[in-house]
GUKOLTI-674499 format. One line per 2 residues: number of its first residue (from 1); their letters; for each residue x, y, z of C-alpha. Coordinates in steps of 0.1 Angstrom, whole numbers, plus 5000, padded with zeros to 4 digits. Each point is the difference from the previous one (the first is absolute). Example, Ala and Ser with C-alpha at 12.3 -4.5 7.8 and 13.67 -1.06 7.14 Angstrom:
1	as	5123:4955:5078 | 5014:5034:4993;
END
This chain:
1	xx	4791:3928:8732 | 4987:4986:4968;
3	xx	4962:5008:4992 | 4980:4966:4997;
5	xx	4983:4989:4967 | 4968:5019:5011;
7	xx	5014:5033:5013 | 5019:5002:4967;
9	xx	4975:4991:4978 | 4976:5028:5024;
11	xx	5025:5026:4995 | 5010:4993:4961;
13	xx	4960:5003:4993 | 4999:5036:5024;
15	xx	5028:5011:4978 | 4984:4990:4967;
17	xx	4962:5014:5014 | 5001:5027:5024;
19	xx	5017:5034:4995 | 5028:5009:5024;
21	xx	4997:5014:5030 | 4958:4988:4998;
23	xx	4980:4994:5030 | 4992:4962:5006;
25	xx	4967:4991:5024 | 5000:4965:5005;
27	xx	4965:4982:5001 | 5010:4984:5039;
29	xx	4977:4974:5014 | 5025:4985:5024;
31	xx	5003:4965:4985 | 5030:4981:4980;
33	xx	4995:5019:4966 | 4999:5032:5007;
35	xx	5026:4996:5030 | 5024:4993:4977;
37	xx	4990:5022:4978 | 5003:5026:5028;
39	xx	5035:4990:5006 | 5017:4999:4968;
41	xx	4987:5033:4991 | 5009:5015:5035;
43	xx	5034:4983:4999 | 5006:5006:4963;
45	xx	4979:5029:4988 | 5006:5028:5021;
47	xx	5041:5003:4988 | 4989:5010:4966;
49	xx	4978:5028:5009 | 4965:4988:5010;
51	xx	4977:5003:5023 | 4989:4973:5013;
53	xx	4969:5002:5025 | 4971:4970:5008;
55	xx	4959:5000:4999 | 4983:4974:5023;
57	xx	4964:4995:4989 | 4976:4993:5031;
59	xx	4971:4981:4986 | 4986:4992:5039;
61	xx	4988:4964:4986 | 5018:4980:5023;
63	xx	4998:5005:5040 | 5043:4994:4994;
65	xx	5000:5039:4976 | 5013:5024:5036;
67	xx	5029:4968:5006 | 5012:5003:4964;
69	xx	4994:5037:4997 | 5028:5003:5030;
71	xx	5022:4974:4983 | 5007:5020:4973;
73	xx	5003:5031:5016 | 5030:4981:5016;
75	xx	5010:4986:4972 | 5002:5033:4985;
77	xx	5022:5017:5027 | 5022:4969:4999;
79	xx	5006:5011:4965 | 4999:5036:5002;
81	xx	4969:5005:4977 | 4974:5026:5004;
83	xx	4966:4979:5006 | 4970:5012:4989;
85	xx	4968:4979:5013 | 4965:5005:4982;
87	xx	4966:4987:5015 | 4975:4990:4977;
89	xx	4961:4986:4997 | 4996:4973:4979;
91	xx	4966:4992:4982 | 4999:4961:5013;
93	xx	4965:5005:4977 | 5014:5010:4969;
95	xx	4998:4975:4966 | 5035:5002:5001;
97	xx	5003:4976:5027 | 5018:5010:5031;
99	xx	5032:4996:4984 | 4991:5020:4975;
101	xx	4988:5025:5023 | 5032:5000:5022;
103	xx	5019:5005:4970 | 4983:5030:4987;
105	xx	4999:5017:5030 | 5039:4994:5003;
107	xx	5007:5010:4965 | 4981:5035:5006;
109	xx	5025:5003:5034 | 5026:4999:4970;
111	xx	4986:5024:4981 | 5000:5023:5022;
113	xx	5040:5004:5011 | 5019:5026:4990;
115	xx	5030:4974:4989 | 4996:5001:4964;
117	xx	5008:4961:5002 | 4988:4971:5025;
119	xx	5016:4967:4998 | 4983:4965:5006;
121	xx	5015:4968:5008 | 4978:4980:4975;
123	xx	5024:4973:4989 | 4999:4966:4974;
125	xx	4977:4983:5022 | 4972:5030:5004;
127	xx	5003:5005:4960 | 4998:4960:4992;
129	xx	4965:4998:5027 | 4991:5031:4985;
131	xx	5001:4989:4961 | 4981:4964:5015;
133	xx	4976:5014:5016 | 4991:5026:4973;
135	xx	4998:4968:4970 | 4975:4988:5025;
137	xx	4978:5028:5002 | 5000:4999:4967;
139	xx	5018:5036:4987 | 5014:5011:4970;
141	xx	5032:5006:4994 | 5006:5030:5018;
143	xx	4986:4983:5027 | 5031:4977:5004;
145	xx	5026:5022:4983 | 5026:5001:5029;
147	xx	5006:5024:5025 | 5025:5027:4985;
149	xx	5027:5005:5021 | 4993:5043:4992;
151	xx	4966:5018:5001 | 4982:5027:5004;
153	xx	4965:5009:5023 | 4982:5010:4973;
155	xx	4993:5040:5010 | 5023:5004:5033;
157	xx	5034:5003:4988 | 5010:4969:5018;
159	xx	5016:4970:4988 | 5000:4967:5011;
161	xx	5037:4986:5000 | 5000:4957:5005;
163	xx	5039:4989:5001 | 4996:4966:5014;
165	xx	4984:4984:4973 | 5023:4973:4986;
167	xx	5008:4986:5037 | 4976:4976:5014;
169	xx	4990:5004:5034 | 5024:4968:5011;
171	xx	5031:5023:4988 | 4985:5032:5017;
173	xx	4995:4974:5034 | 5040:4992:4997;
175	xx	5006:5030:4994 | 4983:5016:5035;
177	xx	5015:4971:5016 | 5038:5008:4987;
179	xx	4992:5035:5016 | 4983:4989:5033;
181	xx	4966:5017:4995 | 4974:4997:5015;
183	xx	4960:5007:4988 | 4964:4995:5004;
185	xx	4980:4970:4997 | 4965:5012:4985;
187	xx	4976:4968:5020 | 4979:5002:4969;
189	xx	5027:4989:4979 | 4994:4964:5008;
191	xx	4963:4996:4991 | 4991:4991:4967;
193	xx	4966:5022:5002 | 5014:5025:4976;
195	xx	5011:4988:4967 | 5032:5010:4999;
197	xx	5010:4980:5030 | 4986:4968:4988;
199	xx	5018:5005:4970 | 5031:5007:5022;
201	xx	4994:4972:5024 | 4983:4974:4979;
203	xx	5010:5003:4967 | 5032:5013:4994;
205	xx	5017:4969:5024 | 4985:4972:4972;
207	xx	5011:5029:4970 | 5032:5002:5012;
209	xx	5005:4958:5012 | 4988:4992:4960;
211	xx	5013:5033:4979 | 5029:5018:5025;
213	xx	5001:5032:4975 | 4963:5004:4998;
215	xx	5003:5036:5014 | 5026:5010:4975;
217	xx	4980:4987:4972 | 4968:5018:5013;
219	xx	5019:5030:5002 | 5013:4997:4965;
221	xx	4962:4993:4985 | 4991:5032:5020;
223	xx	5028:5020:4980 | 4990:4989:4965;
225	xx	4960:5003:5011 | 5011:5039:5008;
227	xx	5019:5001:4963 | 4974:4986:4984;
229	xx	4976:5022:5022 | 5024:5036:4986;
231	xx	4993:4989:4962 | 4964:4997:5008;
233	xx	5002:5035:5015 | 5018:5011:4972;
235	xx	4977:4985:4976 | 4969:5020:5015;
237	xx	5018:5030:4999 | 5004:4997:4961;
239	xx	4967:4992:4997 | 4991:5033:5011;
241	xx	4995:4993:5039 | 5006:5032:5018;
243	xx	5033:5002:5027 | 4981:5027:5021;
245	xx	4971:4991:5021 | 4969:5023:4987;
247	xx	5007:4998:4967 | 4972:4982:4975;
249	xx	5009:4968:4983 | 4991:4992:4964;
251	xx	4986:4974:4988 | 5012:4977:4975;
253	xx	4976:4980:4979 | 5033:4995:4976;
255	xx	5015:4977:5032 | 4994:4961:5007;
257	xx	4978:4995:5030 | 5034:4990:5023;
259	xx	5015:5035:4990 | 4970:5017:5008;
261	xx	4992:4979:5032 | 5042:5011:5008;
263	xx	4994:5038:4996 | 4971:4997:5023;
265	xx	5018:4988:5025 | 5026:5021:4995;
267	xx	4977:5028:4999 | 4988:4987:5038;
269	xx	5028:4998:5011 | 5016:5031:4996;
271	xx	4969:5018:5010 | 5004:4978:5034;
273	xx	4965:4983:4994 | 5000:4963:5017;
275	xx	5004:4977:4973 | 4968:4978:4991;
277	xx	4999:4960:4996 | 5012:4986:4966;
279	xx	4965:4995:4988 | 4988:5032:5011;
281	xx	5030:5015:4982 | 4987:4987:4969;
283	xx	4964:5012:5003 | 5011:5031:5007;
285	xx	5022:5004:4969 | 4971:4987:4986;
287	xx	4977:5026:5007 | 5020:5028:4994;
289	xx	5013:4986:4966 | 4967:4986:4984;
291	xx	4977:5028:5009 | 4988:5025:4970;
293	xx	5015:5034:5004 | 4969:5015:5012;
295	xx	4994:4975:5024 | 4999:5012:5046;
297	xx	5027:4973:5009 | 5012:5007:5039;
299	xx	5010:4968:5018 | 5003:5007:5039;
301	xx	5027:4985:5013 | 5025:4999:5030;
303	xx	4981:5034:5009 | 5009:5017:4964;
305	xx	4979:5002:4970 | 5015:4992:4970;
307	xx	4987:5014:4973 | 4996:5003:4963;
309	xx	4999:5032:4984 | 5005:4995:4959;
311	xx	5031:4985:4990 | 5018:5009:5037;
313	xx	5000:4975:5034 | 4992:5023:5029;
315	xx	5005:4992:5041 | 4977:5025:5023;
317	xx	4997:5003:5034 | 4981:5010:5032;
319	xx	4973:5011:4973 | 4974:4979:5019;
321	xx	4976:4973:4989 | 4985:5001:4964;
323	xx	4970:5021:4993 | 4967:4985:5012;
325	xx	4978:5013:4972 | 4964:4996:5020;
327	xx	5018:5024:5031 | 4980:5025:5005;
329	xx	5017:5034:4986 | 5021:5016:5019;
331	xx	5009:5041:5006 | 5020:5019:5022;
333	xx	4995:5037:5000 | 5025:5027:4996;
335	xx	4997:5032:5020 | 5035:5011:4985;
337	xx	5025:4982:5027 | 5037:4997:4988;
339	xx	4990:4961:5003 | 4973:4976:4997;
341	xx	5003:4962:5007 | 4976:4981:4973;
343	xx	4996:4967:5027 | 4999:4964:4993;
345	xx	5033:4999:4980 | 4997:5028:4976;
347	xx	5025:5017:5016 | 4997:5042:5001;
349	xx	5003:5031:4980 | 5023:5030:5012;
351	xx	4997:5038:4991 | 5033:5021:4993;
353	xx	4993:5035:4992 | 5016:5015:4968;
355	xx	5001:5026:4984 | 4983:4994:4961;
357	xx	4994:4968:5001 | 4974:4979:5016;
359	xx	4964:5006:5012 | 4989:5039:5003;
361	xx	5003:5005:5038 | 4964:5020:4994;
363	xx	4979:4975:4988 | 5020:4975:5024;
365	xx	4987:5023:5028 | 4962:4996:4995;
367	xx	4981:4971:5012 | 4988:4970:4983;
369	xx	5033:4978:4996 | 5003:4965:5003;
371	xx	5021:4965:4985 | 4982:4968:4986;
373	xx	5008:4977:4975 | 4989:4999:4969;
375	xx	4963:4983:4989 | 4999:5004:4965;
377	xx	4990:5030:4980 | 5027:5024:5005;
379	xx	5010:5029:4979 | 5026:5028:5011;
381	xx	5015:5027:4973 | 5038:5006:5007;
383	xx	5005:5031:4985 | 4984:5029:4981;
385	xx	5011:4986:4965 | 4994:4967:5003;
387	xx	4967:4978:5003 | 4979:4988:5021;
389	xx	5009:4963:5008 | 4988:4967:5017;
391	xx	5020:4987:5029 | 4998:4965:4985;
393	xx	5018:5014:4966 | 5029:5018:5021;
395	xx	5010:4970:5024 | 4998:4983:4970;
397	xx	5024:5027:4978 | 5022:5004:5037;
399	xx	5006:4961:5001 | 4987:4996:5036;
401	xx	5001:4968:5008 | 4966:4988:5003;
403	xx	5005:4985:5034 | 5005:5034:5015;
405	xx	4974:5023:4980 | 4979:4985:5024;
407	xx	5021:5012:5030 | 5001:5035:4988;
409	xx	4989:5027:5022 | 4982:5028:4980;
411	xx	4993:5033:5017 | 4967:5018:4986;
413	xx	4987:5033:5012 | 4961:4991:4999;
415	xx	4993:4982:4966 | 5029:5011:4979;
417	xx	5033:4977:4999 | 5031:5025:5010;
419	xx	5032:4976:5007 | 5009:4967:4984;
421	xx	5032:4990:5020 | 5027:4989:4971;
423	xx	4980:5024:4978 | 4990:5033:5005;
425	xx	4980:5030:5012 | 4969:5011:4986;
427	xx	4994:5030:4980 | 4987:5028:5021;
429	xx	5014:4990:5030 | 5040:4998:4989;
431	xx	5021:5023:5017 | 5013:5028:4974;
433	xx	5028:5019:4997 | 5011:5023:5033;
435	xx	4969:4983:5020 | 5004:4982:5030;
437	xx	4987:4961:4995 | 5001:4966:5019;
439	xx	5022:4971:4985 | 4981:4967:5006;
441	xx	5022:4965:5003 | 4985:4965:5009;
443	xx	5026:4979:5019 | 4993:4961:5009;
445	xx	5021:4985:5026 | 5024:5034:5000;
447	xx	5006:4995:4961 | 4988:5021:4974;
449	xx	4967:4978:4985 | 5000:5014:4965;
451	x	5025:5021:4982;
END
């Protein structure tokens, strides 16, 4: 029997995406889309070599979830396809909306399958409301660059595999008819409370009675907003935007303020930090860009703190809230414990013994011992040879960002500075050769805080 135009336009895009003999997890919900997504792939796929097996995502938000949980388990034995069903809480509080909410507590479900790819019945019709709905709210262009039919969950090995999206969900409705299919009825479906469904109910009918292509030009704009969106990318990357998340931007005072505002939010982006309003944007690249080299800039945002250290962009996190400069002090004593938590964000010191290196493990063992951050004054003399020096003058030679010399735990032993972390061990207290000594490291947040 003849494959119809959707099963052989499925199975040409498999062939073209998805390396033989790979496992396939369909994304099953139990209505029309991924029913027939279901059955092409279970009729069609499984002859080349895949594995084709099905996820049904319980959200519990409608008193209807056990009745449709059981349809597709029958659904599934009909076919012959391993089901897989996965319960989860949605946040009905989060910003996202519940929508939102449902979908990121779906899309972790995804995540987590061993299939390295899930396919999803998102067809014209989901990627034309999508693209609307995003011009609406107001997003750039990677906001309505169009679904891509291939990618991957950043992190997990997954990919996300989307064959139906050239066939409107009219043609996927004839097709599940032509078969004799049958599938779930979501009730929420028909009220126009969520967006997306007033789109689908309200406004696509007068779209489609006034401009019947609408969803294939929608589709199109969504394609060329992605192009244009890649040569934006590619544009931050040659102006010196990092690939790797981590890694310090610099700045470019040689760029026009749209280039610079770009490699911001490229710069965001890439370090998965939410991305701030247009006019925020703009202060932002303001700030970092107008501000004298010398100058504490750390704008908190989205739970980061992006920061300007010289001629370099910075994003920290989990470092806690700025320093309040009329806190009282603080100090945490040290009675030579392989660790010592520091409180209130500033994270915590560990001790590694080693041999030469270090703080002597005799003075280490008398009493006295304690962190606290710097107040102004200090002097400490790194080696035998070498002078005695201010702290100010060697943060300053070390190119310590300002923002964090006053995050810096020092460790004195009664009035004399020993350890600067990102710096070194006093004189006298340095762990020579053959000896057995103590190597100090601060850690924010798991991560080294200086190097």
């Amino acid at each position: 029997m003849e494959a119809s135009p959707i099963a052989a336009e499925v199975i040409t895009r498999v062939a073209a995406a998805i390396p033989a003999g790979s496992a396939i997890c369909v994304g099953f919900s139990g209505g029309l889309d991924s029913t027939v997504l279901l059955d092409v792939l279970a009729e069609h796929a499984r002859a080349p070599g895949h594995e084709i097996t099905a996820l049904h995502v319980n959200h519990g938000l409608s008193p209807n979830a056990g009745d449709w949980e059981r349809a597709c388990e029958r659904t599934c034995a009909r076919m012959g396809v391993p089901l897989s069903v996965e319960s989860v809480r949605v946040d009905v509080s989060s910003p996202a909306g519940l929508e939102g909410a449902a979908r990121a507590a779906r899309y972790a479900s995804f995540a987590a399958r061993r299939e390295p790819f899930v396919a999803l019945a998102h067809h014209l019709d989901d990627q034309a409301e999508t693209v609307l709905l995003q011009l609406l709210r107001g997003t750039g262009l990677k906001g309505v660059s169009a679904m891509p039919q291939l990618r991957e969950l950043k992190g997990t090995g997954v990919k996300l595999f989307r064959p139906l999206l050239e066939f409107s969900r009219a043609q996927l409705g004839e097709y599940a008819r032509e078969r004799g299919l049958s599938w779930i009825e979501d009730e929420s479906n028909t009220s126009t409370r969520h967006d997306r469904n007033f789109v689908r109910l309200e406004v696509a009918p007068r779209f489609e009675s006034r401009h019947p292509g609408w969803r294939e030009a929608l589709a199109r704009f969504a394609r060329h907003a992605g192009s244009a969106n890649d040569l934006l990318e590619q544009l931050a990357t040659l102006d010196g935007v990092p690939e790797r998340a981590g890694e310090p931007m610099p700045l470019r005072a040689d760029l026009p303020a749209e280039r610079r505002a770009n490699a911001l939010r490229a710069f965001l982006s890439r370090n998965a930090v939410a991305m701030p309003p247009e006019a925020r944007l703009a202060e932002m690249t303001r700030q970092l860009s107008d501000a004298r080299e010398d100058a504490r800039v750390r704008i908190d945002h989205a739970g980061v703190a992006i920061v300007r250290h010289k001629d370099t962009v910075l994003i920290e996190r989990d470092l806690g809230p700025a320093i309040d400069h009329d806190a009282a002090p603080w100090r945490v004593e040290w009675h030579g414990e392989p660790r010592v938590g520091l409180g209130a964000g500033r994270g915590e010191v560990t001790f590694e013994p080693a041999t030469g290196q270090g703080i002597d493990t005799g003075p280490a063992a008398t009493p006295g011992w304690y962190f606290a951050a710097r107040c102004g004054g200090e002097t400490i003399r790194l080696g035998a040879d070498r002078p005695t020096r201010t702290l100010k003058n060697l943060l300053q030679e070390r190119e310590i960002p300002a923002w964090q010399r006053e995050k810096l735990p020092l460790l004195f032993h009664g009035d004399q500075l020993v350890w600067i972390p990102g710096i070194g061990i006093a004189v006298g207290y340095a762990c020579g050769s053959g000896r057995e000594g103590l190597n100090p490291a601060w850690t924010v947040a798991g991560r080294p805080a200086v190097c």
